[in-house]
C-alpha positions as CSV (number, residue, x, y, z in Angstrom):
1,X,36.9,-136.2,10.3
2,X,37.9,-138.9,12.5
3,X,37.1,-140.5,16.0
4,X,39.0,-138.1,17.6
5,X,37.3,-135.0,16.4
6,X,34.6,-136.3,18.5
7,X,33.1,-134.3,21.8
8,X,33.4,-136.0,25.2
9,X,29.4,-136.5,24.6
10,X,29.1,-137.9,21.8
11,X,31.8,-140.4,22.0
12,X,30.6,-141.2,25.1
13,X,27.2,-142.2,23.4
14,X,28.8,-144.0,20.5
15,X,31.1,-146.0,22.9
16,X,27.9,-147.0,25.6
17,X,25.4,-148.2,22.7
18,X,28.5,-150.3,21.1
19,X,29.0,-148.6,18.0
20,X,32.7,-147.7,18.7
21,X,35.0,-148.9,21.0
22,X,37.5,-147.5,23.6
23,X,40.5,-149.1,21.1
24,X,38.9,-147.6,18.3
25,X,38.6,-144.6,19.5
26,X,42.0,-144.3,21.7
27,X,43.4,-145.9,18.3
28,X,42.1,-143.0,15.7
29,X,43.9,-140.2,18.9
30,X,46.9,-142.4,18.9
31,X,47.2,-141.7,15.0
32,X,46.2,-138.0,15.2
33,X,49.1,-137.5,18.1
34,X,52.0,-139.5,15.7
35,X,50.9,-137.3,12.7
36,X,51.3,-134.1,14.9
37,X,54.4,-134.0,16.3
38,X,55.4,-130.2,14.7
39,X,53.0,-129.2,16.8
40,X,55.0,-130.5,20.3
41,X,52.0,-130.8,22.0
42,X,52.7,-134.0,23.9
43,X,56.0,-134.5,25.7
44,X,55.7,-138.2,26.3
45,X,52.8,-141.2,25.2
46,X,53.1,-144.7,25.0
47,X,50.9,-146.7,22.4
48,X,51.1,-150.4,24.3
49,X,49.7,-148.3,27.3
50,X,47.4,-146.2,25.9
51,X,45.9,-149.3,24.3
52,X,46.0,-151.6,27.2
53,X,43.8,-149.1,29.3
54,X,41.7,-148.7,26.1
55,X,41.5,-152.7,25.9
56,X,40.1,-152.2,30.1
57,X,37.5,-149.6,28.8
58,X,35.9,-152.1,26.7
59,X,36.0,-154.6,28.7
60,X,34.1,-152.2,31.5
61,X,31.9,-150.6,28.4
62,X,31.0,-154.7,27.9
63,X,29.7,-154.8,31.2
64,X,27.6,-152.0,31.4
65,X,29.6,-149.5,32.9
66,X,27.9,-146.0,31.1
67,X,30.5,-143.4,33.3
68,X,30.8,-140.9,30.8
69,X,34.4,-141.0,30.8
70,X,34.7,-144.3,30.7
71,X,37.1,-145.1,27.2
72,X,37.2,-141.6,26.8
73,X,41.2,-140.7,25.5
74,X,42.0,-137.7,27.7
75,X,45.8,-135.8,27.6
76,X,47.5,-134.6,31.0
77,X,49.8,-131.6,32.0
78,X,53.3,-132.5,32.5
79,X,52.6,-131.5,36.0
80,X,50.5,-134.1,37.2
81,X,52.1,-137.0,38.9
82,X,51.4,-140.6,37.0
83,X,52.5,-143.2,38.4
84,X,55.9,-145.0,36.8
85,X,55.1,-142.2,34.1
86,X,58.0,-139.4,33.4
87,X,56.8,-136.4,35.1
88,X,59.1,-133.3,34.6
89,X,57.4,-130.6,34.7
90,X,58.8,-129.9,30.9
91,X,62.6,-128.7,33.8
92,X,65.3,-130.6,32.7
93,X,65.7,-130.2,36.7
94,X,63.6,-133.4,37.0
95,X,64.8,-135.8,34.1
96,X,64.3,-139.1,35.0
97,X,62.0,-138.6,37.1
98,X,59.2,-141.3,37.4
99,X,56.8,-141.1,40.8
100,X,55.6,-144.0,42.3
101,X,52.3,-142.7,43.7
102,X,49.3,-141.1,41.2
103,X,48.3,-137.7,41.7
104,X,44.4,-137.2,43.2
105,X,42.8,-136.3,40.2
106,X,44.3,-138.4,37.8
107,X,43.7,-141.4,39.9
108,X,40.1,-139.9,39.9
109,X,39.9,-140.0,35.8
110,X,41.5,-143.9,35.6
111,X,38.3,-144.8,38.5
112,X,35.8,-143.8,35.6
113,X,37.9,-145.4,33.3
114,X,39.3,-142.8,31.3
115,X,41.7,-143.6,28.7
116,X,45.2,-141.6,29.7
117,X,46.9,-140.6,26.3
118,X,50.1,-139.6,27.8
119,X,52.2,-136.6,28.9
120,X,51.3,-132.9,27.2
121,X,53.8,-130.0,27.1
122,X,54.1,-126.7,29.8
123,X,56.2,-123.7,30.1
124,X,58.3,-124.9,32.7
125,X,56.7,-125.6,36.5
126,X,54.4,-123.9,35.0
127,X,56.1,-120.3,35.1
128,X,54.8,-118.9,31.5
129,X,52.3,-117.4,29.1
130,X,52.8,-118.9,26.1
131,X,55.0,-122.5,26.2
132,X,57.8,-121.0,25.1
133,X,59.5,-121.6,28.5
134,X,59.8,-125.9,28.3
135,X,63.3,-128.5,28.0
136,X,60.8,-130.1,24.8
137,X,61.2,-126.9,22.9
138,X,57.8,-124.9,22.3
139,X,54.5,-125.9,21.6
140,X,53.2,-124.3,18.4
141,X,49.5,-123.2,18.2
142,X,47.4,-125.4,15.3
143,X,46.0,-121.5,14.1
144,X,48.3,-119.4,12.1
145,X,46.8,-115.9,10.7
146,X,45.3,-115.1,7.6
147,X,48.0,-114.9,4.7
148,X,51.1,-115.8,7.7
149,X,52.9,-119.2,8.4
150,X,54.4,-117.9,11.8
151,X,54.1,-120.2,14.2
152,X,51.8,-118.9,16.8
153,X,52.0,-119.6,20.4
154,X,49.1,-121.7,22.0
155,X,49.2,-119.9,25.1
156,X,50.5,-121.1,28.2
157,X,51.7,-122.4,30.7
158,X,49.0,-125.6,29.6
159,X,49.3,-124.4,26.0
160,X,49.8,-128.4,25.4
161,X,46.7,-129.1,26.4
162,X,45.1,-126.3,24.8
163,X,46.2,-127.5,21.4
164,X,46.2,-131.1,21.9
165,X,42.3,-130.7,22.5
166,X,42.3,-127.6,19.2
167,X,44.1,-130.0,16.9
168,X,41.8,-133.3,17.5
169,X,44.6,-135.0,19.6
170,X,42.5,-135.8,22.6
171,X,38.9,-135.1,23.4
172,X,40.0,-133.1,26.7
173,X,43.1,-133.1,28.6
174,X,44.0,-131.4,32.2
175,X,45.5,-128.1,33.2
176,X,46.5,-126.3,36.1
177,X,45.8,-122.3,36.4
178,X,48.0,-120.0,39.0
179,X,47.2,-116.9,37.1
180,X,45.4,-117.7,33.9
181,X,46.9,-120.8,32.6
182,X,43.9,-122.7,31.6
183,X,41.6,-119.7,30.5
184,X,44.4,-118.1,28.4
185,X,45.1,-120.7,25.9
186,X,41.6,-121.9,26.1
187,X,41.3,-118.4,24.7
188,X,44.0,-118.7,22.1
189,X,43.2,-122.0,20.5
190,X,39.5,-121.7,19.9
191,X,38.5,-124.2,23.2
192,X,36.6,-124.3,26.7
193,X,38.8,-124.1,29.7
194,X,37.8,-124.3,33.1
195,X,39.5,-123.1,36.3
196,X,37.3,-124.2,39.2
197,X,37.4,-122.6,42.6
198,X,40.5,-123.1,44.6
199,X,39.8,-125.9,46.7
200,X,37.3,-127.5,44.6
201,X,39.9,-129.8,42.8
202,X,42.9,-131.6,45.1
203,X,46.3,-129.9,44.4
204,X,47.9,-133.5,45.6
205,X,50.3,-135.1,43.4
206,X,51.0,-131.7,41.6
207,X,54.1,-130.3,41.0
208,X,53.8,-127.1,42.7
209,X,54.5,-123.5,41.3
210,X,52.3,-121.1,44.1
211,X,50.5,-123.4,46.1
212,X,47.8,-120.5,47.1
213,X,47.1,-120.1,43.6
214,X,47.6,-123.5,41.5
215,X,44.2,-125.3,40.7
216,X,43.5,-128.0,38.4
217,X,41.3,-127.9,35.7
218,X,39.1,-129.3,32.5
219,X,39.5,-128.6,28.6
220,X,37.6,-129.8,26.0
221,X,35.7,-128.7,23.5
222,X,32.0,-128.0,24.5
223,X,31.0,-126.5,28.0
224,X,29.3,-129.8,28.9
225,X,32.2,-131.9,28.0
226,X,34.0,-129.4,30.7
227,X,31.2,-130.4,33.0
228,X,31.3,-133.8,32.7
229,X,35.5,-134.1,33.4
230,X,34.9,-131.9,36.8
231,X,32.4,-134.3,37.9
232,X,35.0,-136.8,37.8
233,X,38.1,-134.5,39.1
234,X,36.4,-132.6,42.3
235,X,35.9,-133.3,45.2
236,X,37.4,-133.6,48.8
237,X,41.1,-135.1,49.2
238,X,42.4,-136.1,53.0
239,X,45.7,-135.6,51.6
240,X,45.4,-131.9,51.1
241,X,43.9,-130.0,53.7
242,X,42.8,-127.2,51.2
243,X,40.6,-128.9,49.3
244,X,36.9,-128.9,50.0
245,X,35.2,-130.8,52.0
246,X,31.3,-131.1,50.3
247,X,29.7,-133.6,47.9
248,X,30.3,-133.1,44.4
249,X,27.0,-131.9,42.1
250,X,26.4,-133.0,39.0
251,X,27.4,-130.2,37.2
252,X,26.4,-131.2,34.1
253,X,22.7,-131.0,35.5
254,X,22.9,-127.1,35.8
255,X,23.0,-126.8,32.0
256,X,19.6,-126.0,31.4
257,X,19.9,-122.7,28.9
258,X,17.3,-120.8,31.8
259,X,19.2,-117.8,32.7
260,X,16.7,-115.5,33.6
261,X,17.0,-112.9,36.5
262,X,20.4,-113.9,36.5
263,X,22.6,-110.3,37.5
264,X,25.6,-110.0,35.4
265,X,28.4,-107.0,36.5
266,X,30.8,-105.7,33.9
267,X,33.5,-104.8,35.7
268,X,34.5,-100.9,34.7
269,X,38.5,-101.4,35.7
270,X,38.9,-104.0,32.9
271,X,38.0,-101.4,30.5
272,X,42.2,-100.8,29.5
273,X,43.7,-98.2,27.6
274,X,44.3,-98.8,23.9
275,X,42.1,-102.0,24.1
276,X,41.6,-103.2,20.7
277,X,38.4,-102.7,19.6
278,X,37.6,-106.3,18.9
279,X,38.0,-106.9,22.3
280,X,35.2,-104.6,23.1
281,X,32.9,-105.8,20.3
282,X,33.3,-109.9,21.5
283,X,32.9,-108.2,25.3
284,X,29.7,-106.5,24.0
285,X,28.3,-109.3,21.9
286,X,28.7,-111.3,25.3
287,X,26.7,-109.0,26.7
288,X,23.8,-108.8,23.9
289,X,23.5,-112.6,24.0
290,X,23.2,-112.8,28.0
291,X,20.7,-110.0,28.3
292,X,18.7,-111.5,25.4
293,X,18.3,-114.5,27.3
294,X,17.1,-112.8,30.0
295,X,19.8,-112.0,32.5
296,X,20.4,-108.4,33.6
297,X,23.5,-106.5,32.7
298,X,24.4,-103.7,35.6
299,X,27.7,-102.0,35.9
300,X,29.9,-103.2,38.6
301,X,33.5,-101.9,40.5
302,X,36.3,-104.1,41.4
303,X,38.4,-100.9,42.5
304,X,41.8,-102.6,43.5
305,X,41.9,-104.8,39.9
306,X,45.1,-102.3,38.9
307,X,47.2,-103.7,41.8
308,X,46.0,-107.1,40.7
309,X,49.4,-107.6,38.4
310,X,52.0,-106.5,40.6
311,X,50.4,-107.9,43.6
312,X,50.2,-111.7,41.7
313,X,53.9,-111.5,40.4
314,X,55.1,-110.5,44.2
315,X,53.2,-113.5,45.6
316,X,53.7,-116.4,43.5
317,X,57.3,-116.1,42.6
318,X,57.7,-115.6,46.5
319,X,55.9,-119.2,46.8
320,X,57.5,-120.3,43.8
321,X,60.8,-120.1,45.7
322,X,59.6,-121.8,48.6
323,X,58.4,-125.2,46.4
324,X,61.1,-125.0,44.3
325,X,64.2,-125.2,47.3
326,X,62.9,-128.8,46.9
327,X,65.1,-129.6,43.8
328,X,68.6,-129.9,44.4
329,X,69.9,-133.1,42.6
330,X,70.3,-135.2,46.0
331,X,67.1,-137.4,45.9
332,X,65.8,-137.5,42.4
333,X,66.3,-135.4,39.3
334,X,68.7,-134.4,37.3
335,X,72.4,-133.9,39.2
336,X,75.1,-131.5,37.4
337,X,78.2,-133.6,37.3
338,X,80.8,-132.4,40.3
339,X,84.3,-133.8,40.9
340,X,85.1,-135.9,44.3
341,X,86.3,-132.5,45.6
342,X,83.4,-130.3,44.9
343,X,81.7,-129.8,48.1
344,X,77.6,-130.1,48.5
345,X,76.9,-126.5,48.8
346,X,78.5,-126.0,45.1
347,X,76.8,-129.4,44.2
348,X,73.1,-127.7,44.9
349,X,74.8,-124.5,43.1
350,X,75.7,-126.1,39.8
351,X,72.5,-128.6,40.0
352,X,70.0,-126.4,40.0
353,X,72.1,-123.5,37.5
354,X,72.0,-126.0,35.1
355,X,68.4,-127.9,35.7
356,X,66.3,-124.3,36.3
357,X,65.3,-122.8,32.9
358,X,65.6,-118.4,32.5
359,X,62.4,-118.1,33.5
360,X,61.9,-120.4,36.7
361,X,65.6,-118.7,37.7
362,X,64.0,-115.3,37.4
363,X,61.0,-115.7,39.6
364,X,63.2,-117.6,42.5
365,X,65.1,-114.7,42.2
366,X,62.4,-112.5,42.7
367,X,60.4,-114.8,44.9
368,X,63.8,-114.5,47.6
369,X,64.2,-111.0,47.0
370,X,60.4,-110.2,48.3
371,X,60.5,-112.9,51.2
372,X,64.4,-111.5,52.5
373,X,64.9,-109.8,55.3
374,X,64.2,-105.9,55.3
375,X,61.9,-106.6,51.9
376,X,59.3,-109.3,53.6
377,X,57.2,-106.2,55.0
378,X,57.4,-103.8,52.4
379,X,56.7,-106.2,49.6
380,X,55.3,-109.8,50.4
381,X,53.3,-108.6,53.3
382,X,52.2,-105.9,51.3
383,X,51.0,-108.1,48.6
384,X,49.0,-110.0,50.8
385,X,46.5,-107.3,52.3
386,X,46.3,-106.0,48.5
387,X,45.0,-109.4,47.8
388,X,42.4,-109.5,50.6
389,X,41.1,-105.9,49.3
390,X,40.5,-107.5,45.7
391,X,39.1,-110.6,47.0
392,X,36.7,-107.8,49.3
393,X,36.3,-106.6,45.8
394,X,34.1,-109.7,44.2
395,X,32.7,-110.4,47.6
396,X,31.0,-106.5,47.8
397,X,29.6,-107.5,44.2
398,X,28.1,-110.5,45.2
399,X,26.6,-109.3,47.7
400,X,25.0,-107.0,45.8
401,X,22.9,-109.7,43.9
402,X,25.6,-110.1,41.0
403,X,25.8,-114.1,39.7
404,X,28.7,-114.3,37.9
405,X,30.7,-111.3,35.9
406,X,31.7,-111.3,32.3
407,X,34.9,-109.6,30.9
408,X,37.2,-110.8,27.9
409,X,39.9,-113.5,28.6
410,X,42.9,-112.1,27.1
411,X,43.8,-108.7,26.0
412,X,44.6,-110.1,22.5
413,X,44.7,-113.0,20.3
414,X,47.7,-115.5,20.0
415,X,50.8,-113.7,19.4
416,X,53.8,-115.1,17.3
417,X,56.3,-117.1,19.3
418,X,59.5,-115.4,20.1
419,X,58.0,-111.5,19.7
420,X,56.9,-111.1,23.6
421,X,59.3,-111.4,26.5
422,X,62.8,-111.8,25.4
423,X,63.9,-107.9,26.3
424,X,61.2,-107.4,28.9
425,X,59.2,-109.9,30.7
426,X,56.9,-107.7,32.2
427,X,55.3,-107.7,28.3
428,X,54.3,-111.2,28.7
429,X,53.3,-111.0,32.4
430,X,50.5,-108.4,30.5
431,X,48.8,-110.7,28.7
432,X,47.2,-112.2,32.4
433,X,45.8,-109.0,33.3
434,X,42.3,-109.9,32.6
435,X,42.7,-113.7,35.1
436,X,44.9,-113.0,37.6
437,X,42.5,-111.3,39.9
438,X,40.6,-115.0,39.7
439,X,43.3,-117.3,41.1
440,X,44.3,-114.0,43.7
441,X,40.4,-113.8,45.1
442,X,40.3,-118.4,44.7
443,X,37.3,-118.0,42.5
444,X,35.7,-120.3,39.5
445,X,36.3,-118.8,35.9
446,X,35.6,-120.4,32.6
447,X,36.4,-119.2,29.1
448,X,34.4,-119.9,26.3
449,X,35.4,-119.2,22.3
450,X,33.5,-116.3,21.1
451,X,34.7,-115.7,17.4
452,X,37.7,-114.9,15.3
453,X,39.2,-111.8,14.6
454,X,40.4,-110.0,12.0
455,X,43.6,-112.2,11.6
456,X,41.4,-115.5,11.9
457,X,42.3,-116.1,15.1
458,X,40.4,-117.1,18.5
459,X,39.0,-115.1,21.0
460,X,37.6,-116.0,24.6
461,X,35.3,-114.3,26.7
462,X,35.5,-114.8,30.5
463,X,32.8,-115.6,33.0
464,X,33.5,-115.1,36.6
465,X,31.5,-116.6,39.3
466,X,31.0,-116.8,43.0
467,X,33.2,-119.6,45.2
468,X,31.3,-123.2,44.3
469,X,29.3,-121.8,41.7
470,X,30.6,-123.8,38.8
471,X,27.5,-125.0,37.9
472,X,25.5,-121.6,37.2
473,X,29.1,-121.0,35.9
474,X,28.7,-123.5,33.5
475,X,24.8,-123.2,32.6
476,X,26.0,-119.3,31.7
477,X,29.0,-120.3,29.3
478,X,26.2,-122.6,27.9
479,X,24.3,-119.7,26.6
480,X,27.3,-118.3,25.5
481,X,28.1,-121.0,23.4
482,X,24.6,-121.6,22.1
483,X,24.1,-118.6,20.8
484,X,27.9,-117.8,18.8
485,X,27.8,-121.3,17.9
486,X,31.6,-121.1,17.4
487,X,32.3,-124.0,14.7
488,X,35.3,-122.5,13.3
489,X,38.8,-125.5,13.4
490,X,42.2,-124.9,12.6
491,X,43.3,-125.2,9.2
492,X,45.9,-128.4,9.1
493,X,49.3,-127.1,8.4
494,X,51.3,-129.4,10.2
């Protein structure tokens, strides 16, 4: 195995007492990313950068600087605004594009001194469950099943991330989650993914899908490697007036494996129909392991969970359509080729017909169907004060003494690309049934591997906790971890 199968931790370790270096290390992910191009994970990386901020690292590392970041190679979401880097959002909408301002948190990771790899594939703005919907064409899960060569999907829409960090790529690499998008393919590829609690990370310098959802977030490979990249990414932002204005803990300082008198609700609604009954075992086993190390199990209600689905996909389509009127080929972008006599109006028309992908054109669609005139009431209106009864939901728990609440991540394991979603999108929409009701109440969730099934392949369970409690978060998924002690890697095939 090489540098790059590394955790955050130990090459941290290796890199402060000298006995690696940042160019070594960003060197060994450099060849791991060239060697792995069927897997489209990254959409864009430069070597001559990614080794000139490596060179920095060591030159930082020489002079004592022990951030645990600091020459640490990490991949980034095609969302996240780098400066004079392409940024498109994997929509052919925004070829070309190149901002010349740094998004919040990935100004935060170059501070510590983080190694930025480059540019990792999405399902387009965003707007997916499985990566299928990008301009680079899909990413394809490092897993297959046992006795299959189907390419699997790797989840989505940060199902780059998810199997850059799965296949040994990068260390870690950042997500955004509006409805499960970190948790999911965390989930599906065998990793830790963190979304934190809305606020908790600043949405500036995003590319925005639902800005009341969208919150950046960690993957990597342990629970404290998680730990240690949201130290680094928190924290309050001027420049968005959502984010959260309270010193960042040391989150890594929670994980202390004491869990006792900690209350833990299962949740009755997300006991579905038909679950398969590997699902149920991995939810039980969760269970066992937390209750053996001395947390308390109790049955909980979160009565308006069934609404949570319909209520998410009236909502962030109807924001989507709002962020997305932005694009129209006039500033920057891609701009359909017109004739001297086409007028603007047919301009914006063509521009964004031929930029927007199927599935970002089907939630605008929807998104100004809910927010027209004569529909705003009965549907986006309506959405809302659903959403404030299941936020009431997790709110009535907590204050019934419950810490954090565990369900399953995903409803299955990965799925073949191509066999969900074509005919009926409302199939794929399904598999976020178990993490919308997160991003819809602004809470911290986590996912954390918790064994294969019978195909071979990952499954996640979910921890749910209260608004800022990441770090008991955290110091829960610790146990977790400890105890399944999930070794299991992707056999190469690529």
């Amino acid at each position: 195995m090489g540098l790059s199968s590394l955790t955050i931790s130990e090459a941290s370790n290796l890199l402060i007492k000298g006995d690696i270096t940042a160019t070594e290390l960003s060197q060994s992910c450099l060849e791991e990313v060239d060697a792995s191009s069927a897997l489209n994970a990254f959409s864009w990386y430069d070597h001559d950068l990614v080794l000139e901020q490596a060179k920095a690292a060591d030159q930082r590392l020489a002079k004592g600087d022990d951030s645990p970041l600091c020459g640490i190679p990490l991949g980034i979401k095609d969302l996240f605004c780098v400066k004079e880097t392409p940024t498109q959002a994997a929509s052919k909408i925004l070829h070309g594009f190149k901002p010349e301002y740094e998004s919040t948190v990935t100004q935060k990771l170059k501070d510590t001194g983080s190694v930025l790899l480059g540019k990792l594939n999405m399902d387009e703005f965003a707007m997916g469950s499985s990566t299928e919907h990008t301009v680079y064409s899909p990413v394809i899960s490092p897993w297959r099943a046992k006795g299959s060569d189907k390419p699997l999907t790797a989840g989505g829409s940060s199902g780059g991330s998810a199997a850059a960090v799965a296949a040994n790529l990068c260390l870690g690499a950042l997500g955004t989650d509006t409805g499960g998008s970190i948790r999911q393919p965390a989930a599906f590829t065998g990793v830790v993914g963190l979304k934190p609690t809305y606020g908790r990370c600043s949405r500036w310098g995003i590319v925005a899908f639902a800005s009341s959802l969208d919150q950046a977030g960690p993957f990597a490979r342990t629970v404290k490697d998680v730990a240690l990249i949201l130290e680094a990414i928190a924290g309050y932002d001027p420049k968005d007036s959502t984010s959260y204005d309270a010193k960042v803990p040391q989150f890594s300082s929670f994980i202390t494996g004491d869990i006792r008198g900690k209350k833990i609700g299962i949740p009755k609604e997300y006991r579905l129909d038909g679950m398969p009954e590997e699902i149920e075992a991995i939810w039980e086993e969760g269970k066992e392991i937390l209750k053996d190390s001395g947390a308390t199990i109790v049955d909980i209600s979160l009565p308006h969970t069934r609404y949570a689905l319909p209520t998410y996909y009236v909502i962030a389509p109807a924001e989507a359509s709002s962020n997305l009127a932005r694009y129209d080929g006039i500033r920057y972008g891609y701009r359909a080729s017109v004739d001297s006599e086409t007028n603007i109006v047919d301009m914006y028309k063509r521009t964004r017909g031929e930029g927007f992908g199927p599935e970002v054109k089907r939630r605008v669609m929807i998104g100004t169907y809910v927010l027209s005139q004569g529909f705003y009431e009965a549907y986006y209106i309506r959405a809302q004060k659903v959403r404030t009864l299941i936020k009431r939901d997790f709110e009535n728990a907590f204050d019934l003494g419950v810490d954090a609440i565990l369900t399953p991540t995903t409803p299955s394991s990965a799925f073949a690309l191509g066999t969900i979603g074509e005919d009926d999108p409302i199939k794929m929409y399904l598999n976020d049934v178990f993490t919308v009701t997160v991003n819809l109440a602004g809470l911290p969730g986590i996912s954390v591997p918790a064994r294969l099934d019978s195909k071979g392949l990952p499954l996640g369970l979910q921890l749910i906790g209260k608004p800022w409690g990441e770090g008991d978060l955290l110091n829960l998924s610790q146990v977790i971890e400890t105890n399944v002690n999930f070794d299991f890697k992707p056999q190469r095939w690529w």
